[in-house]
C-alpha angles and dihedrals in degrees: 000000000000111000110195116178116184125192128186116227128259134278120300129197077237086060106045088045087052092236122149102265110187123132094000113116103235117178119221122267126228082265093047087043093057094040084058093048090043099057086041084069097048082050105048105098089049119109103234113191088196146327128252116191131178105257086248112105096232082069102033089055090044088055093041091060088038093062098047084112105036109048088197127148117283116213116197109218118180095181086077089049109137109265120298094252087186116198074349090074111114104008144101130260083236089057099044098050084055089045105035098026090150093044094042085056085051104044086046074058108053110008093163099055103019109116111207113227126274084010152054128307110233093250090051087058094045087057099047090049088047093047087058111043089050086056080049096051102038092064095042105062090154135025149056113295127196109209124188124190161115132303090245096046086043096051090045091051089048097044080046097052111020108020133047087280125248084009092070105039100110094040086091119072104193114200113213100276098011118153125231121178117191105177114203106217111174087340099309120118118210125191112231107162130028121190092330 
């Protein structure tokens, strides 16, 4: 059996003012410092073989603190960074329907294949993310994973896994720090855990 938990990062000031927060790098703040040490107590007695963080340093800090009590290897992976928000990073909906009227039009359109500008569509990040869990998961057949990521790249690995795909990608809602398990038994994923 394959065990994956993934765990979103702490709290940002991005994500208290409500602003896109993508490929910005955005530090914790005191709240996101004490969520992280907070699920690195709920997740102190688990085996870890090792550790893999988005390359941002919201998720890297909230994987430092996690494995406090691990020491186990981190591996830095970019390809489960958050969305590529574009001239969208660090504002509001609000701001961006006043800036972008036209794009935003677009993007209410075609969620799925819009790319904002200067950024990802939200299907170009869902295949980058399922691109790299599969690698993840094609050399762990066995074992017990630390993910930590990003709401979008979480929602795309559990509508992967676990959903109809792109179908299901805004059915889960992923607190910071929230926990998710899938755990991968003969090839099959079940979901045994959601935003814990």
């Amino acid at each position: 059996m394959l065990k994956i938990i993934l765990v979103r990062h702490g709290e940002t000031e991005n994500n208290c003012d409500g602003l896109y927060c993508g490929w910005n790098d955005i530090f914790l703040t005191e709240k996101g410092l004490m969520q992280a040490k907070k699920v690195s107590e709920k997740l102190k007695e688990e085996n870890f073989d090792y550790i893999i963080s988005s390359d941002l340093d919201r998720t890297m800090k909230t994987a430092e603190i996690i494995n406090q009590y691990h020491h186990v290897e981190i591996i830095l992976e970019s390809n489960i960074r958050e969305m590529n928000f574009g001239l969208w990073e660090g504002l509001s909906y609000k701001e961006i329907k006043e800036k972008y009227p036209k794009e935003v039009k677009e993007w209410e359109n075609d969620w799925i294949d819009y790319v904002t500008p200067n950024g990802e569509s939200v299907k170009q990040m869902y295949e980058r993310v399922t691109k790299a869990i599969d690698k993840i998961i094609h050399k762990n057949k066995r074992g017990n994973i630390l993910i930590v990521a990003h709401a979008g790249s979480i929602r795309a690995i559990l509508a992967y896994l676990i959903g109809r795909g792109m179908k299901d990608y805004w059915k889960y809602k992923i607190d910071n720090c929230g926990i998710c398990i899938i755990e991968i038994i003969d090839k099959f994923p079940v979901l045994t855990a959601l935003n814990q």
